[in-house]
C-alpha positions as CSV (number, residue, x, y, z in Angstrom):
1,X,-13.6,4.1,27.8
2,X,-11.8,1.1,26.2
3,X,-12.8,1.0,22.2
4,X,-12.2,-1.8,20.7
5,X,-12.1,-2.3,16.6
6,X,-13.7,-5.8,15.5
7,X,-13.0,-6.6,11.6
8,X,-14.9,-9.5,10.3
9,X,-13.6,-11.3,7.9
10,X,-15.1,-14.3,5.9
11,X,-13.2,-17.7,4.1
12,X,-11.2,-16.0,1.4
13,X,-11.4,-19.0,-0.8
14,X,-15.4,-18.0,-0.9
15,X,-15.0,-14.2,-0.7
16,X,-16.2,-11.8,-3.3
17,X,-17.9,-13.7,-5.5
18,X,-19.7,-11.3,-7.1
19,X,-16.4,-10.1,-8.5
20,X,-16.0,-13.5,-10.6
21,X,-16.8,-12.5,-13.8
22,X,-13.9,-9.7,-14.1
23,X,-10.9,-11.5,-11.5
24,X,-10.2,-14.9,-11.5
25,X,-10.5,-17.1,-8.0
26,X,-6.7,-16.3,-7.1
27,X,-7.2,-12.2,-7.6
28,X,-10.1,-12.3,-5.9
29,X,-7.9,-13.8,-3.0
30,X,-5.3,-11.5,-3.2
31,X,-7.5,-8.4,-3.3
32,X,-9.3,-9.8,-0.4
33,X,-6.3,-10.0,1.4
34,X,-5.2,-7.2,0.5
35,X,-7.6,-5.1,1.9
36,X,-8.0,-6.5,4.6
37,X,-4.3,-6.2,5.4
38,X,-4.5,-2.3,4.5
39,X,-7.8,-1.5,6.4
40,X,-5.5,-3.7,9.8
41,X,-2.6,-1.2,9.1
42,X,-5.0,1.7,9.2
43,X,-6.5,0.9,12.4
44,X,-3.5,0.2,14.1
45,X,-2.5,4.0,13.4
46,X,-5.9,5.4,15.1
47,X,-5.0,7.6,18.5
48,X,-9.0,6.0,19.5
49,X,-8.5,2.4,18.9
50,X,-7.1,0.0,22.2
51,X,-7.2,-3.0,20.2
52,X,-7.9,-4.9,17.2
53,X,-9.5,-7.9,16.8
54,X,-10.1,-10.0,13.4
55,X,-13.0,-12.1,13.7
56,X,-12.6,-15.0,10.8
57,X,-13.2,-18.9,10.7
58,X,-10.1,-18.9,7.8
59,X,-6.7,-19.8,9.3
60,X,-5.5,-17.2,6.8
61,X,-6.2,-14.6,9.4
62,X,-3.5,-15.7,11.7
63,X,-1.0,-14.4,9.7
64,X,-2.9,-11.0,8.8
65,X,-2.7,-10.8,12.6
66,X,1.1,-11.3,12.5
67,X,1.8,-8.8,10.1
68,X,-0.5,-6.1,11.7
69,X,0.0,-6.7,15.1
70,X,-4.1,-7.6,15.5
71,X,-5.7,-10.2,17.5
72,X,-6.7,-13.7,15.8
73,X,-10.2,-14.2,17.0
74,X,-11.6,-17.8,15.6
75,X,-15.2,-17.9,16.5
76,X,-16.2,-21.3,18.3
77,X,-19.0,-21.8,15.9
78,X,-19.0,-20.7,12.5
79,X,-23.0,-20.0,12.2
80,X,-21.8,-16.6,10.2
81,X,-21.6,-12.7,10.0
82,X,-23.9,-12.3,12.6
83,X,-22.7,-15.5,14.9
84,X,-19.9,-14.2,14.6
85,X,-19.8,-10.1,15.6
86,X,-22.4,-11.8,18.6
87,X,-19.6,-13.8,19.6
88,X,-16.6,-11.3,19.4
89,X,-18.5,-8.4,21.0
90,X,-19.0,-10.9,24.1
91,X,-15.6,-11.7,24.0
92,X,-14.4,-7.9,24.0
93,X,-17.1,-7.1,26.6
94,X,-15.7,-9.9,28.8
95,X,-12.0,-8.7,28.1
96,X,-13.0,-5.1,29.3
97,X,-14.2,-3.6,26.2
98,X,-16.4,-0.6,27.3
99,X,-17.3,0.1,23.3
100,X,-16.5,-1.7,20.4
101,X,-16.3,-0.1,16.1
102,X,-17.4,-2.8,13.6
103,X,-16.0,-2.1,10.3
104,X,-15.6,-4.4,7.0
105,X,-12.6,-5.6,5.7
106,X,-13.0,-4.2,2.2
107,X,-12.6,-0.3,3.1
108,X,-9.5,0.3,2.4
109,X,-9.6,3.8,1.0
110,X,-10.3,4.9,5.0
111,X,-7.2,6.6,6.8
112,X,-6.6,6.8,10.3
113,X,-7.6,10.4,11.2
114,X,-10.9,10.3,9.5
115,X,-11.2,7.0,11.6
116,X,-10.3,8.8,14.5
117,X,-12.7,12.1,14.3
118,X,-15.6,9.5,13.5
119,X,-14.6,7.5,17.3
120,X,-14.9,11.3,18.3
121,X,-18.0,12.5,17.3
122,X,-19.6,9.0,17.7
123,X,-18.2,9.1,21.5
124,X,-19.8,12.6,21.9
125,X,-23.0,11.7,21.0
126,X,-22.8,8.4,23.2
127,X,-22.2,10.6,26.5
128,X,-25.7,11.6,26.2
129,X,-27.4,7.9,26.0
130,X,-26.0,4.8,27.5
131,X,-27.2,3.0,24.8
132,X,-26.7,4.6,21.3
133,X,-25.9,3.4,17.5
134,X,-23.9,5.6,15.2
135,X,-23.8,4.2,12.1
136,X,-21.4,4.9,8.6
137,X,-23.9,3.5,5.3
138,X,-22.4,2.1,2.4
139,X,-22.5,4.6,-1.0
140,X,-26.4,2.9,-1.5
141,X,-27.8,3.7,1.8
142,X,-28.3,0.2,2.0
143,X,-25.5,-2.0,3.9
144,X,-23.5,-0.6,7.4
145,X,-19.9,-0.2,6.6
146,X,-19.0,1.1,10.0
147,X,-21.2,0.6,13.4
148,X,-19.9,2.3,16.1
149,X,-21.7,1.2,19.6
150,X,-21.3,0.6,23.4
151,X,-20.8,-3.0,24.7
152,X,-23.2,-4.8,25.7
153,X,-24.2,-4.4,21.9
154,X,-27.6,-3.0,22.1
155,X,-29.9,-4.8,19.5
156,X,-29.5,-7.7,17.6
157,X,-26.6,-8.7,14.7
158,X,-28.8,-8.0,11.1
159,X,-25.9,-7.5,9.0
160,X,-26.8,-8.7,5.3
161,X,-29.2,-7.7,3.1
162,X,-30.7,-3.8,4.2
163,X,-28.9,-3.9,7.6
164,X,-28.8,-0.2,7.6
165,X,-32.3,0.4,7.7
166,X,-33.0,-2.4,9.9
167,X,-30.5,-1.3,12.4
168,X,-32.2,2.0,12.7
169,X,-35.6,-0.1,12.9
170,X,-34.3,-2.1,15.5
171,X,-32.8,0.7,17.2
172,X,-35.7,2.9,16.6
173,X,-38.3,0.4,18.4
174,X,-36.4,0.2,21.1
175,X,-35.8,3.1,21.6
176,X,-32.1,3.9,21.2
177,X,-30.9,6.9,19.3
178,X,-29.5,6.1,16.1
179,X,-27.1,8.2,14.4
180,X,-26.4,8.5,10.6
181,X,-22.6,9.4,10.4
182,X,-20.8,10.0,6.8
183,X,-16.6,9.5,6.6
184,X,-15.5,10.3,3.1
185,X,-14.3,7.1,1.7
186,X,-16.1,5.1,4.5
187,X,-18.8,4.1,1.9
188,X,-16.9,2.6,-0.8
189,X,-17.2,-1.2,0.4
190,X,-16.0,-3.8,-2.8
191,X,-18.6,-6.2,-4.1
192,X,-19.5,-5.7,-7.4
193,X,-17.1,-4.5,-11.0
194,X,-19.1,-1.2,-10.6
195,X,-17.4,-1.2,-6.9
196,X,-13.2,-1.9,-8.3
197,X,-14.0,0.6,-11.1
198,X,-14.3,3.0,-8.5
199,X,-11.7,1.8,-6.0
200,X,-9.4,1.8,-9.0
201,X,-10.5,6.0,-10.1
202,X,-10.4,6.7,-6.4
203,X,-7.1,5.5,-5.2
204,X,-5.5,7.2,-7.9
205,X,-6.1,10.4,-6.0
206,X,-4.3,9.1,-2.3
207,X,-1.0,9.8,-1.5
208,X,1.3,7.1,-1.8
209,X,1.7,5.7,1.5
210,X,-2.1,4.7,1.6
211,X,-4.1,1.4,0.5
212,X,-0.1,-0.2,0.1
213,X,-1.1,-3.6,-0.5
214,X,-4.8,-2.7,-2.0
215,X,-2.4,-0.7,-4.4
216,X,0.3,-3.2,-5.2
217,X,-2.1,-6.3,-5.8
218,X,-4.8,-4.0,-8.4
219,X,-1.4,-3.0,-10.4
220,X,-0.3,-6.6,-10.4
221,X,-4.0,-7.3,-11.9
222,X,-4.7,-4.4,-14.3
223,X,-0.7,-5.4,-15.7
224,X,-2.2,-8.8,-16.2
225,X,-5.1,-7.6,-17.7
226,X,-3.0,-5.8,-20.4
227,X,-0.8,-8.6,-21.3
């Protein structure tokens, strides 16, 4: 089986909005970034990953890709989230892709073993069905921070609003087994203050050597803060 990782990311200069009224446009940026740059690193570790592809209409994304050895994939119509995943699982299918893991680029509390054990247990359960969808939920049960699935994709793109329960809907009717799968820090995706208060409390408790970048850049912004 060839799994590949597809990381979706949107324009920076639009990203996190929701995050305006405690950063400024050019934190919100760098944090972005910064994730997305840590979560790249992290993947590039797993023993269970063949390749890694970011998915992203922004130019920016070229040089993520340079510093973390990933693949640049600029979707040939930028119709969003959903467009997009459609148009890179295609692409990975047609590259030889047997399976692909969808993950966000705002998880940057995830480390590579846990990454790996979830490709393993996912993979287990997908040697019983052909078609199958394992899926990580954000902390409110409510978004899909990791989707783990074989290529073709087997229902349709609804990430948004709900897309956890809609994928197991969608699953459910036709009659693909859907799996609920929990990674410990897999469901602490940023969006809202409520979201950095608790990346900033959780990060605090990593070793060193993880979330490098995600680390730098919220130091950089808390010393800000303080002056």
């Amino acid at each position: 089986m060839t799994l590949w990782a597809i990381v979706p990311l949107k324009i920076v200069t639009s990203s996190k909005q929701r995050l305006a009224n405690v950063l400024t446009n050019k934190q919100r940026i760098q944090l972005t970034l910064a994730m997305a740059e840590d979560v790249l690193t992290i993947l590039q570790s797993c023993q269970n990953i063949d390749h890694i592809v970011l998915v992203s209409g922004d130019a920016v994304a070229a040089k993520l890709c340079m510093k973390t050895n990933a693949q640049w994939l600029k979707p040939s119509n930028q119709e969003g989230l959903n467009s997009d995943l459609a148009f890179a699982c295609h692409y990975a299918e047609q590259q030889g892709a047997s399976s692909c893991l969808i993950l966000h680029a705002d998880l940057p509390l995830l480390n590579s073993k846990r990454v790996d054990e979830l490709i393993e247990q996912a993979q287990k359960k997908a040697l019983q069905h052909k078609n199958m969808l394992a899926v990580v939920p954000c902390k409110e049960g409510s978004g899909s921070n990791l989707v783990y699935a074989p290529l073709p994709f087997p229902v349709k793109f609804v990430y948004g609003k709900n897309s956890f329960p809609q994928f197991k809907q969608l699953a459910m009717a036709a009659d693909i087994p859907f799996h609920t799968l929990a990674m410990e820090d897999g469901d602490l995706d940023i969006d809202i203050p409520a979201d950095l208060k608790s990346l900033e409390q959780r990060i605090n408790r990593l070793d060193s050597s993880s979330a490098k970048t995600t680390r730098r850049v919220l130091a950089e912004i808390t010393a800000k803060t303080v002056s």
